[in-house]
VMD Tcl script that builds the backbone (N, CA, C; Angstrom):
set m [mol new atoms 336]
animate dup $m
set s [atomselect $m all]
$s set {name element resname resid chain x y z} {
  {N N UNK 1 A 4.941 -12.890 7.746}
  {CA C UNK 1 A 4.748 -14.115 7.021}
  {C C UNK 1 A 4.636 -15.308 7.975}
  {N N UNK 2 A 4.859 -15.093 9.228}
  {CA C UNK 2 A 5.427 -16.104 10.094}
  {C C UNK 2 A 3.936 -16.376 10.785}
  {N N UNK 3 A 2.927 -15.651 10.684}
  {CA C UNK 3 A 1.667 -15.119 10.963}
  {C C UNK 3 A 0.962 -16.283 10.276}
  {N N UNK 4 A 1.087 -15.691 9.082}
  {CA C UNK 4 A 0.351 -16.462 7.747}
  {C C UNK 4 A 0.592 -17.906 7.644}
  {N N UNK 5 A 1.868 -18.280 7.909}
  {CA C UNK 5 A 2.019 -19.994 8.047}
  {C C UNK 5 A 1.719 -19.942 9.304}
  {N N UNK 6 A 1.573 -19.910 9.968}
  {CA C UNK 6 A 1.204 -20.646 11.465}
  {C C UNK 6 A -0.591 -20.561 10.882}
  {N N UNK 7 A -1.513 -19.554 10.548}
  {CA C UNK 7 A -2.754 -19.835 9.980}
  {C C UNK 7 A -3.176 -20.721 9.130}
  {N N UNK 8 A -1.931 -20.908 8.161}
  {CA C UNK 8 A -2.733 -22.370 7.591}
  {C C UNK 8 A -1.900 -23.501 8.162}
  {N N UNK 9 A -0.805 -23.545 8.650}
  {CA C UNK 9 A -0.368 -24.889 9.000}
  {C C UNK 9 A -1.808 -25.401 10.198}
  {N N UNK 10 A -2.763 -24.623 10.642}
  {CA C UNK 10 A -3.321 -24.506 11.662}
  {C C UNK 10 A -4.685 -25.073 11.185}
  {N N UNK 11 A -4.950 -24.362 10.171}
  {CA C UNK 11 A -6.406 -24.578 8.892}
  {C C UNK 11 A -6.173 -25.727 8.944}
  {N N UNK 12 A -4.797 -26.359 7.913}
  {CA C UNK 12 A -5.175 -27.290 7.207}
  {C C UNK 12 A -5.477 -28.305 8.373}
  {N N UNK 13 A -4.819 -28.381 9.925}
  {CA C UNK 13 A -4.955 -29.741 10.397}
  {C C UNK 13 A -6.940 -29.663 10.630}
  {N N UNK 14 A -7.854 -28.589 10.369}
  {CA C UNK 14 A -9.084 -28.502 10.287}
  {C C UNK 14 A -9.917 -28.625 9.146}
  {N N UNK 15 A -9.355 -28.534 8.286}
  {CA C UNK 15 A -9.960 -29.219 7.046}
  {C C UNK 15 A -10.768 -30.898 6.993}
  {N N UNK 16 A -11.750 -30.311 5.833}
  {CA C UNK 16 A -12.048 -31.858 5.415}
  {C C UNK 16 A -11.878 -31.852 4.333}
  {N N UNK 17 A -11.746 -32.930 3.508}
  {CA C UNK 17 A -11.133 -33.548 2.178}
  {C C UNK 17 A -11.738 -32.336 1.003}
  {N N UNK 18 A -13.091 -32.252 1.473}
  {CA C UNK 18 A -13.996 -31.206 0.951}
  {C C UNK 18 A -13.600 -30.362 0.795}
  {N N UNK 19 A -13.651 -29.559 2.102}
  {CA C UNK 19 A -13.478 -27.763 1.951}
  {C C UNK 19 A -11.879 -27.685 2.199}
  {N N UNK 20 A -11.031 -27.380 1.402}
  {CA C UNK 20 A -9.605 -27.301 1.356}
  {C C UNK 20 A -9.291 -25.802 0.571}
  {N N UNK 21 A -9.803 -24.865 0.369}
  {CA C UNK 21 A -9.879 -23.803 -0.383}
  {C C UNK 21 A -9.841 -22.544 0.664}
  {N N UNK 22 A -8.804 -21.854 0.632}
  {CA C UNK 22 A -8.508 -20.887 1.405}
  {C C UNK 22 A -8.676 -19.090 0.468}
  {N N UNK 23 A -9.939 -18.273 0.468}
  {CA C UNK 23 A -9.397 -17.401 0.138}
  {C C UNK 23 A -8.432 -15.881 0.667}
  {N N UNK 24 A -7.834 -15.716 -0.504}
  {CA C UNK 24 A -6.546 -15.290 -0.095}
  {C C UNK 24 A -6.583 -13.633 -0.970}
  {N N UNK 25 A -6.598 -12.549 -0.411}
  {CA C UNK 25 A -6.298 -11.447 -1.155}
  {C C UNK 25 A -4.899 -11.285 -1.673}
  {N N UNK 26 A -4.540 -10.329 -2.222}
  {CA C UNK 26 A -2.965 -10.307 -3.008}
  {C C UNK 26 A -1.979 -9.789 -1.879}
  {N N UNK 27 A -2.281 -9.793 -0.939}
  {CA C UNK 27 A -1.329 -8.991 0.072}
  {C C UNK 27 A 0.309 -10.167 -0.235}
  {N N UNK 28 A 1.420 -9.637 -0.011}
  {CA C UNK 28 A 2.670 -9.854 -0.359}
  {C C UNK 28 A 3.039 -11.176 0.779}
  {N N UNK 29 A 2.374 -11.362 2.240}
  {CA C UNK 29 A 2.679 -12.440 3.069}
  {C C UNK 29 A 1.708 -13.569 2.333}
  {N N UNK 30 A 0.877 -13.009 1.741}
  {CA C UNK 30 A 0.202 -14.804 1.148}
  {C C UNK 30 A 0.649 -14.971 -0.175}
  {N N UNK 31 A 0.837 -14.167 -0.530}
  {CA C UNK 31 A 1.943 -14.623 -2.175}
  {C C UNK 31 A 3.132 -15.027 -2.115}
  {N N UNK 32 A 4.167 -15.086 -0.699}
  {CA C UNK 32 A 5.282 -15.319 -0.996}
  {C C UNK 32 A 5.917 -16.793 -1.448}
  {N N UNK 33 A 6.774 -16.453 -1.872}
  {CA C UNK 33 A 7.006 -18.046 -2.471}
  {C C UNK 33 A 7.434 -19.072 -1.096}
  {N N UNK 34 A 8.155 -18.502 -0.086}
  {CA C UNK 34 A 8.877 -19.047 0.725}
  {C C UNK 34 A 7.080 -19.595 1.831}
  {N N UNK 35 A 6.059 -19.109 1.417}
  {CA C UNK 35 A 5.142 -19.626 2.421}
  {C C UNK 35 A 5.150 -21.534 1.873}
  {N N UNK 36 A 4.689 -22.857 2.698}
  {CA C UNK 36 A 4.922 -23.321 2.558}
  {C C UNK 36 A 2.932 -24.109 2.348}
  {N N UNK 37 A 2.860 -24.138 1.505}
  {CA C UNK 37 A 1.137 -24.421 1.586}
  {C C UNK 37 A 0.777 -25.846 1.642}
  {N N UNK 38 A 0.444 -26.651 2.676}
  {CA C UNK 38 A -0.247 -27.837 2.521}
  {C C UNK 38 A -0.670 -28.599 1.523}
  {N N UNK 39 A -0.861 -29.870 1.027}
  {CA C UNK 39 A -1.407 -30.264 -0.132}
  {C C UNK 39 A -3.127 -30.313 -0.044}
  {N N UNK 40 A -3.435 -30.107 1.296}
  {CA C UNK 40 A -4.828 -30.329 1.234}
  {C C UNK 40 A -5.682 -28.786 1.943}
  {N N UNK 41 A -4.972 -27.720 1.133}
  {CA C UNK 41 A -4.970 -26.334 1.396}
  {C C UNK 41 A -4.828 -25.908 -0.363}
  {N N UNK 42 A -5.717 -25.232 -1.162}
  {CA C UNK 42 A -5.990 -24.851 -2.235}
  {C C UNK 42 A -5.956 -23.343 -2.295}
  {N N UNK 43 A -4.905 -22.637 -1.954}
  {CA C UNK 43 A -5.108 -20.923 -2.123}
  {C C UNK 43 A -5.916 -20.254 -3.501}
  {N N UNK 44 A -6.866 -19.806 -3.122}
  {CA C UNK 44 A -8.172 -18.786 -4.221}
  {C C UNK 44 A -7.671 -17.711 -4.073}
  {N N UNK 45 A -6.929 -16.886 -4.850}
  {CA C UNK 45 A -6.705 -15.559 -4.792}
  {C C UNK 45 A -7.443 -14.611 -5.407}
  {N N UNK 46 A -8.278 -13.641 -4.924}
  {CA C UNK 46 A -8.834 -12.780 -4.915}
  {C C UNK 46 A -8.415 -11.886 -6.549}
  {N N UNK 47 A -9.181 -11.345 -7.476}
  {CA C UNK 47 A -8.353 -11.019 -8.413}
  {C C UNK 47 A -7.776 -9.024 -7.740}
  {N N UNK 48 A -7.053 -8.778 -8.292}
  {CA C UNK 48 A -6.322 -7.706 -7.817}
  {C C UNK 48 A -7.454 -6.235 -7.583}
  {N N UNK 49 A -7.825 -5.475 -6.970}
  {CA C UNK 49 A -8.447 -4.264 -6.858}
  {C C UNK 49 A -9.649 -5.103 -6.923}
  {N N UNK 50 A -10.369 -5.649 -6.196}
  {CA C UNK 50 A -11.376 -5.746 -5.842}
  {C C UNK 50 A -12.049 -6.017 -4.620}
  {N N UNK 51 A -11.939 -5.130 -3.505}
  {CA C UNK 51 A -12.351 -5.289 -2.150}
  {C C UNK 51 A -13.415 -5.832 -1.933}
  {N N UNK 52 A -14.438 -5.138 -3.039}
  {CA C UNK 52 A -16.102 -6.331 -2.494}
  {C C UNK 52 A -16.191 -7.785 -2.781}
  {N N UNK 53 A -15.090 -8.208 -3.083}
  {CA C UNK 53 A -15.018 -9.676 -3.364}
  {C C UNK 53 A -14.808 -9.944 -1.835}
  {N N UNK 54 A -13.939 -9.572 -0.842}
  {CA C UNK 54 A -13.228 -9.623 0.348}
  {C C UNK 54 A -14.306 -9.379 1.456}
  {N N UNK 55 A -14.418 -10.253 1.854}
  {CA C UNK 55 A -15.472 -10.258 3.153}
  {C C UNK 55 A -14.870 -9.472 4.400}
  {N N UNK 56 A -13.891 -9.367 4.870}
  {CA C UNK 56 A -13.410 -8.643 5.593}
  {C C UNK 56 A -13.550 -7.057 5.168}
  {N N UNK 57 A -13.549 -6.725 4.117}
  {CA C UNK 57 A -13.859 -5.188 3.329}
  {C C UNK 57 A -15.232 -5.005 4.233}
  {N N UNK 58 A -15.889 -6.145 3.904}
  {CA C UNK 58 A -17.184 -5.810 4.665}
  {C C UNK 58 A -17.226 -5.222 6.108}
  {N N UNK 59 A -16.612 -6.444 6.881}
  {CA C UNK 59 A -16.985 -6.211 8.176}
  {C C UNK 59 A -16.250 -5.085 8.718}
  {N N UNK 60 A -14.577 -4.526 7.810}
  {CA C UNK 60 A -14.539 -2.939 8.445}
  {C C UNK 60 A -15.632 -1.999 8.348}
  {N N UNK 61 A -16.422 -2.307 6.957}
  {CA C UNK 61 A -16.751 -0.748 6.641}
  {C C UNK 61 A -18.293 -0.626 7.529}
  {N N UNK 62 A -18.862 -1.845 8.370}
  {CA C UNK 62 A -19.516 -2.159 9.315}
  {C C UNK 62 A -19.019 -1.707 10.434}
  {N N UNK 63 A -18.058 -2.269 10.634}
  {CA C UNK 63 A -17.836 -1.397 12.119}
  {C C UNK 63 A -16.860 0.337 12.048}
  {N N UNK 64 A -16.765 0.839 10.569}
  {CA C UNK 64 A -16.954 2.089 10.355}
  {C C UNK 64 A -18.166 2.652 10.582}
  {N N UNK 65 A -19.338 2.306 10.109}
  {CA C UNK 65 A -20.367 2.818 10.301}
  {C C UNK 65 A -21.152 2.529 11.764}
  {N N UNK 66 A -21.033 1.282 12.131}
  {CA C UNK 66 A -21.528 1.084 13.833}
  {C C UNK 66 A -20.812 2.424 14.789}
  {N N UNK 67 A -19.663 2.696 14.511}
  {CA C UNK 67 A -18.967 3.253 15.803}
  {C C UNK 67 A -17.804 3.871 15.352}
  {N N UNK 68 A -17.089 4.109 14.611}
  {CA C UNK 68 A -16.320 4.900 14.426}
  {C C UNK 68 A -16.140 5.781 13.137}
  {N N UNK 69 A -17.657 6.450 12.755}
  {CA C UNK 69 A -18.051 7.047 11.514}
  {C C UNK 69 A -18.181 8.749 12.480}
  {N N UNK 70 A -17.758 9.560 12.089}
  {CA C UNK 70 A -18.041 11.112 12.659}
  {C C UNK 70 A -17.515 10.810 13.865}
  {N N UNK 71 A -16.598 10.740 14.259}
  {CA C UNK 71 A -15.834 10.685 15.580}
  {C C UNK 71 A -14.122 11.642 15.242}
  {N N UNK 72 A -13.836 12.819 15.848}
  {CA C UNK 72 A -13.091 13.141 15.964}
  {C C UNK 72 A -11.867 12.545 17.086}
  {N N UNK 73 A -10.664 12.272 17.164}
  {CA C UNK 73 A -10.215 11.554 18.447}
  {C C UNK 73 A -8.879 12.463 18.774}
  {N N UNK 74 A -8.530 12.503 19.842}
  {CA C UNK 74 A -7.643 13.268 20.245}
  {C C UNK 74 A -6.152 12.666 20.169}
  {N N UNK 75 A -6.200 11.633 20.397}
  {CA C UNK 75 A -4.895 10.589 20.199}
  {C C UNK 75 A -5.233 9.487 19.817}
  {N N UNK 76 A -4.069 8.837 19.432}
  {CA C UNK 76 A -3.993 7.507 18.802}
  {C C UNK 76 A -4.289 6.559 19.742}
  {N N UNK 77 A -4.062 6.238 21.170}
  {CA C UNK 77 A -4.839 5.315 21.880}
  {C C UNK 77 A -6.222 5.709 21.500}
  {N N UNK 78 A -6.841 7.222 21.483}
  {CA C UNK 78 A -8.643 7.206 21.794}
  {C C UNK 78 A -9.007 6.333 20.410}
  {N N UNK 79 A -7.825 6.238 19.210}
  {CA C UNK 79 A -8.616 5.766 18.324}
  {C C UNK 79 A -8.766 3.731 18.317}
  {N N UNK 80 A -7.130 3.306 18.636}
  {CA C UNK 80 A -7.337 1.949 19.010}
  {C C UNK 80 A -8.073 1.246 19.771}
  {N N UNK 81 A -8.129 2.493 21.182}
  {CA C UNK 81 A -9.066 1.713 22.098}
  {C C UNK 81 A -10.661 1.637 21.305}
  {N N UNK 82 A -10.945 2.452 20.731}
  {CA C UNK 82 A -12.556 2.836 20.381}
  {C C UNK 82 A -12.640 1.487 19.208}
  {N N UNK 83 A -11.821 1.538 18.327}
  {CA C UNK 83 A -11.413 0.294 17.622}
  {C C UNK 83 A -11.735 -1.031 18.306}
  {N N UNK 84 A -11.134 -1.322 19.300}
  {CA C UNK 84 A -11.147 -2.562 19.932}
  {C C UNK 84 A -12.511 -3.266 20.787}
  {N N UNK 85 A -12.817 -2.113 21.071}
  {CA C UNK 85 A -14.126 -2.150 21.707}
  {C C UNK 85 A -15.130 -2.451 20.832}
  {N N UNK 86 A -15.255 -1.768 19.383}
  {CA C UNK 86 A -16.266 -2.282 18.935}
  {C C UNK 86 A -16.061 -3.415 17.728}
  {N N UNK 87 A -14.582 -3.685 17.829}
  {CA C UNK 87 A -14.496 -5.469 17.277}
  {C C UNK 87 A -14.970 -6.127 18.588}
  {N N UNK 88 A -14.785 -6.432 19.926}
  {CA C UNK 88 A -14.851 -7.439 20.520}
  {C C UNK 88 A -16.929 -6.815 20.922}
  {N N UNK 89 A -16.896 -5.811 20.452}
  {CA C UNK 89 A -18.924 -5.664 20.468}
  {C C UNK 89 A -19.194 -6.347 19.359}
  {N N UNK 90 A -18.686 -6.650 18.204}
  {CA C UNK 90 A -19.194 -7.299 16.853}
  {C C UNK 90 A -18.838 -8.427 16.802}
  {N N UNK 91 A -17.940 -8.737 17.646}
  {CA C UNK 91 A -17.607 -10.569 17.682}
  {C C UNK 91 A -18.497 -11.329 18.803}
  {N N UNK 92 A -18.891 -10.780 19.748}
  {CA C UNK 92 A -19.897 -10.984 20.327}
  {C C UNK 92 A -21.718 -11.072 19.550}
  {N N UNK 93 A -21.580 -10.676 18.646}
  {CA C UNK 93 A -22.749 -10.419 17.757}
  {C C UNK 93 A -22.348 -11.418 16.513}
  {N N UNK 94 A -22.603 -12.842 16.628}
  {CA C UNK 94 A -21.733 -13.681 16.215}
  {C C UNK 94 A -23.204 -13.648 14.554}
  {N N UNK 95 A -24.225 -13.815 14.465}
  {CA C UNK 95 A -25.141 -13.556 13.461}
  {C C UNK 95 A -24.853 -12.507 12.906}
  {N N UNK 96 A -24.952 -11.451 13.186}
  {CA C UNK 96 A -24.665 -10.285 12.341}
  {C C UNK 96 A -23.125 -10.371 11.995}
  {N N UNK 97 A -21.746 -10.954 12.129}
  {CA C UNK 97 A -20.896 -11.316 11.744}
  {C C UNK 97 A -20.923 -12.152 10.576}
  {N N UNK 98 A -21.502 -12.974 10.496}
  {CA C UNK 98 A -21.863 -14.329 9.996}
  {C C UNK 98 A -22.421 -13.417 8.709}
  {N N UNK 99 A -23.730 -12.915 8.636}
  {CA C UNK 99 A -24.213 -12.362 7.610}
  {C C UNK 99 A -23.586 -10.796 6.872}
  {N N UNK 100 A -22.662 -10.347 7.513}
  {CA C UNK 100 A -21.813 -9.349 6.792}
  {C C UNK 100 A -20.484 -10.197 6.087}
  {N N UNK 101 A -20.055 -11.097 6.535}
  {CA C UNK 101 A -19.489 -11.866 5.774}
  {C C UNK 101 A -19.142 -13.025 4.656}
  {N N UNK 102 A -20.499 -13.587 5.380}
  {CA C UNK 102 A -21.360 -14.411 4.128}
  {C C UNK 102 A -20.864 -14.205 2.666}
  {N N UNK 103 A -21.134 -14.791 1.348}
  {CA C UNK 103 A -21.182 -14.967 0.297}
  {C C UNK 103 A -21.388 -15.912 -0.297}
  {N N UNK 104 A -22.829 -15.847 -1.387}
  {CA C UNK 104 A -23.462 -17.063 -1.527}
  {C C UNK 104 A -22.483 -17.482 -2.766}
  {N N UNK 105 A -21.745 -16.644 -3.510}
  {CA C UNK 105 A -21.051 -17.596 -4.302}
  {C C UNK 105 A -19.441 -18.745 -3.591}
  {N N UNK 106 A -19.207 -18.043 -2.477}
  {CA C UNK 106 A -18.815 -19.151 -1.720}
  {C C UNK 106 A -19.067 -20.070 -1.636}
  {N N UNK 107 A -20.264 -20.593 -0.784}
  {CA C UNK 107 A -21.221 -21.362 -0.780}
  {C C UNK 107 A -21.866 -22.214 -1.603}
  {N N UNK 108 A -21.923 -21.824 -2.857}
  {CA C UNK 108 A -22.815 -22.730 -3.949}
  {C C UNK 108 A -21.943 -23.929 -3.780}
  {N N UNK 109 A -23.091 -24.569 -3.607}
  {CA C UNK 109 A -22.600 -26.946 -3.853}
  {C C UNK 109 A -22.295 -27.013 -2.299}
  {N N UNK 110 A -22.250 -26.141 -1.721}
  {CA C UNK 110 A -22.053 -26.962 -0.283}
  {C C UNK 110 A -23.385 -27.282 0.435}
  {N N UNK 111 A -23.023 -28.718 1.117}
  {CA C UNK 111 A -24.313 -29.335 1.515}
  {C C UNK 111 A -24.407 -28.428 3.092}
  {N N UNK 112 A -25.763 -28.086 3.252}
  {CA C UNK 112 A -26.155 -26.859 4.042}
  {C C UNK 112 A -26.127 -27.827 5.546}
}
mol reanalyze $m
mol bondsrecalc $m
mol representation Tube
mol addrep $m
């Protein structure tokens, strides 16, 4: 939880008056009561069982299929390291990030 407030105490000092809307899946560190939410921080919670709402759903099941789809691994480092490698190959690929995460109903009314 200690994670989660340091992320928005962090957001909000980046906000503009505008975009103050954080979405938030149901996980138990962004629901807790004890988190302490900004006034100019608006939590959108995701409704319950629905991953394709979740842009992050996306970009695992992307870098499931880039690189770690049919791979048998012998240990648990072969699997983190192989992991890590191809987040910091997809964060480097800052467009194709951008457009697996995207969502135009996000977006609607914002000036482009």
């Amino acid at each position: 939880m200690r994670v989660m407030q340091f992320h928005i105490d962090g957001s909000s000092t980046q906000l503009t008056a505008r975009a103050h809307a954080m979405l938030l899946d149901r996980a138990g560190w962004y629901t807790a009561e004890a988190l302490a939410v900004p006034k100019n921080i608006t939590p959108l919670l995701l409704p319950p069982r629905s991953p394709e709402l979740n842009p992050v759903e996306n970009v695992r099941q992307c870098m499931r299929q880039y690189r770690l789809t049919t791979r048998v691994f012998k240990t648990y480092d072969d699997i983190v390291g192989l992991c890590c490698e191809t987040w910091t190959k997809l964060i480097g690929r800052t467009r194709t990030l951008m457009s697996i995460g995207m969502r135009d109903w996000a977006t609607t009314g914002q000036v482009q």
